[in-house]
N, CA, C and O of each residue as an XYZ file, in Angstrom:
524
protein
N     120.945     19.276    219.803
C     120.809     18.283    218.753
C     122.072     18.270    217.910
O     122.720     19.270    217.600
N     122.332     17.061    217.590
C     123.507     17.025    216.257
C     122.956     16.943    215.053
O     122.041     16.139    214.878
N     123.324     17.598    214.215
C     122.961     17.435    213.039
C     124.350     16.699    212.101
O     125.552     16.871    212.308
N     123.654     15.810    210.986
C     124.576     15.259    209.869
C     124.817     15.210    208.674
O     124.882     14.034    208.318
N     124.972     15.857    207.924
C     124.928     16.585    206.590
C     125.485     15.516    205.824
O     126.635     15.374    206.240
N     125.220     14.582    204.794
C     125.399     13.551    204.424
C     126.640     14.491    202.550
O     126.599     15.610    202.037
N     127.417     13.315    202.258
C     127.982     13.682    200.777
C     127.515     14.453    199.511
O     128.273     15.004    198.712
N     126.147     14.413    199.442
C     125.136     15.055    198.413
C     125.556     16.738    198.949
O     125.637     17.412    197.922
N     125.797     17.475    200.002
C     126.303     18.113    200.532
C     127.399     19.237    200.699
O     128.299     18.920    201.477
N     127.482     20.237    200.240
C     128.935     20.686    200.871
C     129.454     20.746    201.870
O     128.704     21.181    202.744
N     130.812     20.419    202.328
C     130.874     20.559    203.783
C     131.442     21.575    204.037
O     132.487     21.497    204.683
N     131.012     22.692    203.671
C     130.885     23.921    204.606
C     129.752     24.499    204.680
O     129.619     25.376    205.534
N     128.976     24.264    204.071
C     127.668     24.030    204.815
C     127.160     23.768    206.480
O     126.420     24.366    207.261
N     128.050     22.457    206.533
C     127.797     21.906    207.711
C     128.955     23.264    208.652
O     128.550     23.922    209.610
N     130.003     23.350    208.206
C     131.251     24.182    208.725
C     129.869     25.278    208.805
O     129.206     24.810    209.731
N     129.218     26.365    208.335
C     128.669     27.233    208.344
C     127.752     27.140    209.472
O     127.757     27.961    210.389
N     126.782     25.907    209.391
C     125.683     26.286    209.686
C     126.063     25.672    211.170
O     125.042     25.616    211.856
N     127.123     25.241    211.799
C     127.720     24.892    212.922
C     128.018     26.308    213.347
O     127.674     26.411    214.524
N     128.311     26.987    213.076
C     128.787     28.399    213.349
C     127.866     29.037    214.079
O     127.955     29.568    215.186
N     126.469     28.863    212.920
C     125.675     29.596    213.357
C     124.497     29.149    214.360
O     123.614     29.888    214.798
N     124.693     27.649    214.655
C     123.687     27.053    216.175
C     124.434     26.918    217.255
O     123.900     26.872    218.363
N     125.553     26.849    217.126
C     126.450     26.417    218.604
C     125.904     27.159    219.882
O     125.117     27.927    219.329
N     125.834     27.349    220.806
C     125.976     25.617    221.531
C     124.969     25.439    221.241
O     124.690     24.265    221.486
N     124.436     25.786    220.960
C     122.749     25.081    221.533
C     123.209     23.505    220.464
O     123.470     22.527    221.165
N     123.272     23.342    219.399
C     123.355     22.547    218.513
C     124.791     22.604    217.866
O     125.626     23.489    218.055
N     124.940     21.278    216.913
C     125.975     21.204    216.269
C     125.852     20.548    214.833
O     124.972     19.769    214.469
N     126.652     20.907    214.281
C     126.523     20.007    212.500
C     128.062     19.760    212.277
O     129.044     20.421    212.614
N     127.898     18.333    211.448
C     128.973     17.958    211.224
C     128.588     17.510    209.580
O     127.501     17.552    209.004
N     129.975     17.055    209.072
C     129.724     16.560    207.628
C     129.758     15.150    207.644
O     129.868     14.737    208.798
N     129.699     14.152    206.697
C     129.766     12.631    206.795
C     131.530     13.016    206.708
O     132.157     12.188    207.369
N     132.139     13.722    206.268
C     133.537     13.431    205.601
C     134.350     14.001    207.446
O     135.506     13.754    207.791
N     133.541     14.583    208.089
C     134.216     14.517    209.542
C     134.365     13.658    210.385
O     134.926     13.661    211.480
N     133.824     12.902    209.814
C     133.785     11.463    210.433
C     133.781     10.237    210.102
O     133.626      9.304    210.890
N     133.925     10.162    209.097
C     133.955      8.649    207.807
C     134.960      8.845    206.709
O     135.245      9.969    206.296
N     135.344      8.051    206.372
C     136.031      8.386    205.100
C     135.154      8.754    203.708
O     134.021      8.311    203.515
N     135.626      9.340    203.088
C     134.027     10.400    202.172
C     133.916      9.045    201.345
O     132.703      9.092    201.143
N     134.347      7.820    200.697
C     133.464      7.174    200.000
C     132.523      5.482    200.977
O     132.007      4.403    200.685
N     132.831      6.301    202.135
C     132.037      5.038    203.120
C     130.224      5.129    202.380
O     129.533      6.086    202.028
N     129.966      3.491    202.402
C     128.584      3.474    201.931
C     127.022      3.945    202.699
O     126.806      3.841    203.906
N     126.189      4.394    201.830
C     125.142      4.614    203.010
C     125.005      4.219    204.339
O     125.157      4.667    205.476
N     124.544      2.872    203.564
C     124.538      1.891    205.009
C     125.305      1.483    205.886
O     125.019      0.832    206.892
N     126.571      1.949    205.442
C     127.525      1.694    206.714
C     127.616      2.698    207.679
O     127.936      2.443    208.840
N     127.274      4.184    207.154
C     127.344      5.285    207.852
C     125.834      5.644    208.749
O     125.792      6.500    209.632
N     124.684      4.837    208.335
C     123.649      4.983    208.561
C     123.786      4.357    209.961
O     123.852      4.975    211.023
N     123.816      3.077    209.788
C     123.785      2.214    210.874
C     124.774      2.327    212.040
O     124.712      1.908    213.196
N     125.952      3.211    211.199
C     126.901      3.454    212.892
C     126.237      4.596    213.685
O     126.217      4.705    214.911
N     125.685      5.448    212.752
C     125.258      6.785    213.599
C     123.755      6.555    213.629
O     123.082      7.577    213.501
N     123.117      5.435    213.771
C     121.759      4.717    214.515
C     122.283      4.175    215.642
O     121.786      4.817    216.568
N     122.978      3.387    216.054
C     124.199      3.179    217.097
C     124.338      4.059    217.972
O     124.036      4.015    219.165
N     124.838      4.934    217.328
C     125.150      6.320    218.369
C     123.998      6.569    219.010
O     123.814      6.355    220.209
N     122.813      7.241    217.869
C     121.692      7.983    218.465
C     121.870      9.132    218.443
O     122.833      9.528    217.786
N     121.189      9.920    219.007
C     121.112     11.572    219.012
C     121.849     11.938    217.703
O     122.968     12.401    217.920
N     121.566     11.864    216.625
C     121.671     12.447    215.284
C     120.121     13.036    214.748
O     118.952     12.840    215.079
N     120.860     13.899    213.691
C     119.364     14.422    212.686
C     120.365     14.435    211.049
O     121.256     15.122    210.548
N     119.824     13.633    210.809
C     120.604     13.304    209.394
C     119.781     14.243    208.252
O     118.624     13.868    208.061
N     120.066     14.992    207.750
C     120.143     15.947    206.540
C     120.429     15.585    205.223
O     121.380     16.346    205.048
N     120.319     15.043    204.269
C     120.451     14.312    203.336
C     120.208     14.856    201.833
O     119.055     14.703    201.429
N     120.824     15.271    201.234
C     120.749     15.910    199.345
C     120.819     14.538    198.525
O     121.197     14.513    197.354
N     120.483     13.566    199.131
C     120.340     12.542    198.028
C     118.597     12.034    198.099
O     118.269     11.162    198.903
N     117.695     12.605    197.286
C     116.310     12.411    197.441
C     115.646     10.994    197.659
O     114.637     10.670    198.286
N     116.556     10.263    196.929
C     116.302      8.572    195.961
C     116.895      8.021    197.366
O     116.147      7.166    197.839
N     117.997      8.273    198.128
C     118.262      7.344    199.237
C     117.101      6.620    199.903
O     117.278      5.424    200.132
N     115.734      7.266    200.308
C     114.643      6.500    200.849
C     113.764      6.237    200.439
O     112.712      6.034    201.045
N     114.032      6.145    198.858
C     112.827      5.437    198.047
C     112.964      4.072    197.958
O     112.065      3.242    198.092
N     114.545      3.801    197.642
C     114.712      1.969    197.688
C     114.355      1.226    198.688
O     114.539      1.783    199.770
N     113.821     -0.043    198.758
C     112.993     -0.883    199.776
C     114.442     -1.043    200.505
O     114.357     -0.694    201.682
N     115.649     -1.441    200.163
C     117.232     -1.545    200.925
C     116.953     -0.505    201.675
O     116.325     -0.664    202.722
N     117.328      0.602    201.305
C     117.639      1.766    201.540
C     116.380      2.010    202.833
O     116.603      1.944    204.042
N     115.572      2.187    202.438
C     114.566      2.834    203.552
C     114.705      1.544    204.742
O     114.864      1.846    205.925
N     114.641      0.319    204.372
C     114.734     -0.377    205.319
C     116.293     -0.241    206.594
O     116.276     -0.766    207.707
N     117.171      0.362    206.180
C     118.305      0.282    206.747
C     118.275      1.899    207.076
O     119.150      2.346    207.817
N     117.256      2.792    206.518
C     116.867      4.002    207.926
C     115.726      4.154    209.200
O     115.580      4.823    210.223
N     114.949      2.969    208.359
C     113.816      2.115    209.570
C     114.187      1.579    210.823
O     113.553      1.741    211.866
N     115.253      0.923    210.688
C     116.231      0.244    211.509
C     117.333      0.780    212.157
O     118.091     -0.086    212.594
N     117.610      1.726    212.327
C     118.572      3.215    212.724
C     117.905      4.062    213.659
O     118.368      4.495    214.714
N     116.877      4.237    213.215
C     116.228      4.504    214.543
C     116.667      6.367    214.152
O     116.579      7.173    215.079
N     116.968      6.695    213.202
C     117.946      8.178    212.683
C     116.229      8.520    212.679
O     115.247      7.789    212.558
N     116.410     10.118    212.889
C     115.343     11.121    212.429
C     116.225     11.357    211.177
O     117.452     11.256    211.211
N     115.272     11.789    209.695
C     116.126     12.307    208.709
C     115.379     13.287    207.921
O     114.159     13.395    208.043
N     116.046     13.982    207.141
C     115.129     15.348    206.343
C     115.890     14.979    205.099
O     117.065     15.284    204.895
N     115.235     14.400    204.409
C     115.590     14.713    202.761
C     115.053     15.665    201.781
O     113.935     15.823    201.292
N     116.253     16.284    201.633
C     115.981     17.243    200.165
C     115.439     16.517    198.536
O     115.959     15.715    197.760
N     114.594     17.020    198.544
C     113.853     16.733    197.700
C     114.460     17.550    196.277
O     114.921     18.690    196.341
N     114.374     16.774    195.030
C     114.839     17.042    193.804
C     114.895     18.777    193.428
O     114.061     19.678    193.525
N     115.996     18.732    193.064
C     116.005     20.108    192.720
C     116.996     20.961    193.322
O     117.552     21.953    192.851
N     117.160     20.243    194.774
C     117.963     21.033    195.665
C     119.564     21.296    195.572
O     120.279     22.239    195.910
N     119.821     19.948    194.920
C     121.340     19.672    194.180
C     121.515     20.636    192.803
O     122.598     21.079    192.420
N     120.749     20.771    192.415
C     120.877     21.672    191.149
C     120.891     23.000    191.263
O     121.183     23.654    190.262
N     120.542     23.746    192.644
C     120.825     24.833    193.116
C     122.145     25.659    193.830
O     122.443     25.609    195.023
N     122.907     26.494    192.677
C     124.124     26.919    193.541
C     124.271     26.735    195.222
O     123.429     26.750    196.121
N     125.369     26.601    195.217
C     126.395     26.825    196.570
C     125.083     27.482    197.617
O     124.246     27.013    198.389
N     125.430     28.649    197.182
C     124.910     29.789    197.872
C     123.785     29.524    198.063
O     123.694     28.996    199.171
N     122.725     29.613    197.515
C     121.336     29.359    197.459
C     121.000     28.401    198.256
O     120.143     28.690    199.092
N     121.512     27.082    198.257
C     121.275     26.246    198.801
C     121.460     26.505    200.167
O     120.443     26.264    200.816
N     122.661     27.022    201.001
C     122.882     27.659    202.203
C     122.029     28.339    202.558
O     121.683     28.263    203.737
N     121.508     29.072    201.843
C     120.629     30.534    201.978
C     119.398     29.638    202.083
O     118.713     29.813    203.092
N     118.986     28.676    201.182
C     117.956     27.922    201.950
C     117.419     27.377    202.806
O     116.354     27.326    203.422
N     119.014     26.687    202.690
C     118.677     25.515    204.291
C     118.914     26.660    205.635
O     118.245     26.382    206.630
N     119.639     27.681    205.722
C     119.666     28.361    206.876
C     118.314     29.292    207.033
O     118.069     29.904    208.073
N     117.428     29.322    205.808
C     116.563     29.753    206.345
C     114.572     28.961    206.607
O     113.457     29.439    206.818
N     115.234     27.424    206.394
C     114.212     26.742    207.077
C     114.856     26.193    208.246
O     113.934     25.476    208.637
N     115.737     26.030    209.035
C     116.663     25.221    209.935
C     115.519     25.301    211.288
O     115.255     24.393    212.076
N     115.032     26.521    211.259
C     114.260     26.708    213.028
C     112.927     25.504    212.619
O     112.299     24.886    213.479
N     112.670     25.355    210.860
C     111.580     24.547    210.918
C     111.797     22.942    210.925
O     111.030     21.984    211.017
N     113.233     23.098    210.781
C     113.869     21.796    210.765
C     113.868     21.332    211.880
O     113.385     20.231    212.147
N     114.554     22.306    212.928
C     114.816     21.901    214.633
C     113.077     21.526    215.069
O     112.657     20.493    215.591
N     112.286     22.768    214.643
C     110.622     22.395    215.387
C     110.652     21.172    215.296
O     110.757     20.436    216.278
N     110.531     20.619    213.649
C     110.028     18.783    212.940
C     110.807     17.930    213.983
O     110.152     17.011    214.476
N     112.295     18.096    214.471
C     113.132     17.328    215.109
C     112.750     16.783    216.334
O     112.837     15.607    216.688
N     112.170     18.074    217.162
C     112.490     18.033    218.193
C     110.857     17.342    218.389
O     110.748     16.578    219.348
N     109.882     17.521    217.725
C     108.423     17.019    218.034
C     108.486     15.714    217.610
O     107.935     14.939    218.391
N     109.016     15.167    216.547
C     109.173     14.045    215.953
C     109.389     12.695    216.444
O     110.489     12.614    216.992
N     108.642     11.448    216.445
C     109.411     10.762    216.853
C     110.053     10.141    216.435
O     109.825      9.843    215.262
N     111.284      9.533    217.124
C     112.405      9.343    216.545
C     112.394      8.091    215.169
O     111.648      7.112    215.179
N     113.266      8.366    214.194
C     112.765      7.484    213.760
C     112.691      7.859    212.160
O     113.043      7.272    211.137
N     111.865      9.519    212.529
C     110.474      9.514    211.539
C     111.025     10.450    210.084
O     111.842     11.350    210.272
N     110.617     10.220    208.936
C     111.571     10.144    207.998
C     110.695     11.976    207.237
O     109.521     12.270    207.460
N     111.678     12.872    206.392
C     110.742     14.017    206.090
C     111.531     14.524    204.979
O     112.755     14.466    204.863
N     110.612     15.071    204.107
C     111.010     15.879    202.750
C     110.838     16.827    202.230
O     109.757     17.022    201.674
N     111.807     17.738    202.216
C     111.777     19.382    202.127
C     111.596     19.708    200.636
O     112.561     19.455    199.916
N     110.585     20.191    200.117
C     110.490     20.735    198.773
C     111.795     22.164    198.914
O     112.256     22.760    199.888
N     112.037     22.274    197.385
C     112.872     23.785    197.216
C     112.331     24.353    197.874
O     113.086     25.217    198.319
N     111.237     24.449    198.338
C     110.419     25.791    198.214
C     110.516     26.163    199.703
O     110.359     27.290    200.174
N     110.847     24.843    200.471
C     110.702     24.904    201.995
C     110.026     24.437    202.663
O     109.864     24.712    203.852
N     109.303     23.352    201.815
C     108.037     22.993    202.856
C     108.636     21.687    203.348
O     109.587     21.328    202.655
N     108.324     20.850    204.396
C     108.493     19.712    204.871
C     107.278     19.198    205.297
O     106.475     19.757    206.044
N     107.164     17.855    204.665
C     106.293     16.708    204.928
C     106.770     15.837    205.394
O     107.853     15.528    204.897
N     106.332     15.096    206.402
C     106.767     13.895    206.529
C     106.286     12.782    205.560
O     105.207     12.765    204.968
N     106.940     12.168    205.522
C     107.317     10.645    204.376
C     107.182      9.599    205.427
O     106.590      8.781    204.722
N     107.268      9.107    206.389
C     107.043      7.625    207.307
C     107.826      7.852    208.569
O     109.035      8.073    208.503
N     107.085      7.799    209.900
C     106.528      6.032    209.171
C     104.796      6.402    208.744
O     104.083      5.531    208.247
């Protein structure tokens, strides 16, 4: 699986947590591949295009707007949004988080169908959100 760690993000995060799935998997940052102020939707819809992505996302509010959710409906992207709180948590912590739900991330991914949109409390839990 590829994973895509969107701007809300550090990108060594993505540098890290690439380290630690290879081969089996890979992570990249939006800024490895876009120029860092490209808009949602432009980055959404090229890497719906592609396919085989798992978009990772620290911006909570991205799939609340009727725009917004409609232009990850249409992408066809699996995505995991961090849910409030997660940005307000050091560097570290946040790493230390996400590397230690990631196997529950890959499970949601890989059962999921494509498409299907999900939201990780701090705490670690993931729900799916739609469809």
């Amino acid at each position: 699986m590829r994973f895509f760690l969107d701007n809300n993000l550090a990108i060594r995060h993505a540098r890290a947590l690439n380290e630690m799935v290879k081969p089996e998997h890979s992570f990249a940052h939006l800024q490895d591949i876009f120029p860092a102020d490209t808009k949602d939707e432009q980055w959404i819809r090229q890497l719906g295009a592609e396919g085989d992505w798992i978009v990772i996302s620290g911006d909570y509010r991205i799939g609340k707007s009727a725009h917004e959710r409609a232009a990850w409906h249409q992408s066809g992207l699996t995505v995991f949004f961090l849910n409030k709180g997660w940005t307000n948590l050091p560097l570290l912590q946040q790493h230390s988080k996400l590397a230690l739900i990631l196997d529950g991330i890959v499970q949601h991914a890989v059962t999921a169908e494509q498409g299907t949109g999900f939201m990780i409390s701090v705490n670690g839990k993931i729900d799916q959100v739609y469809p």
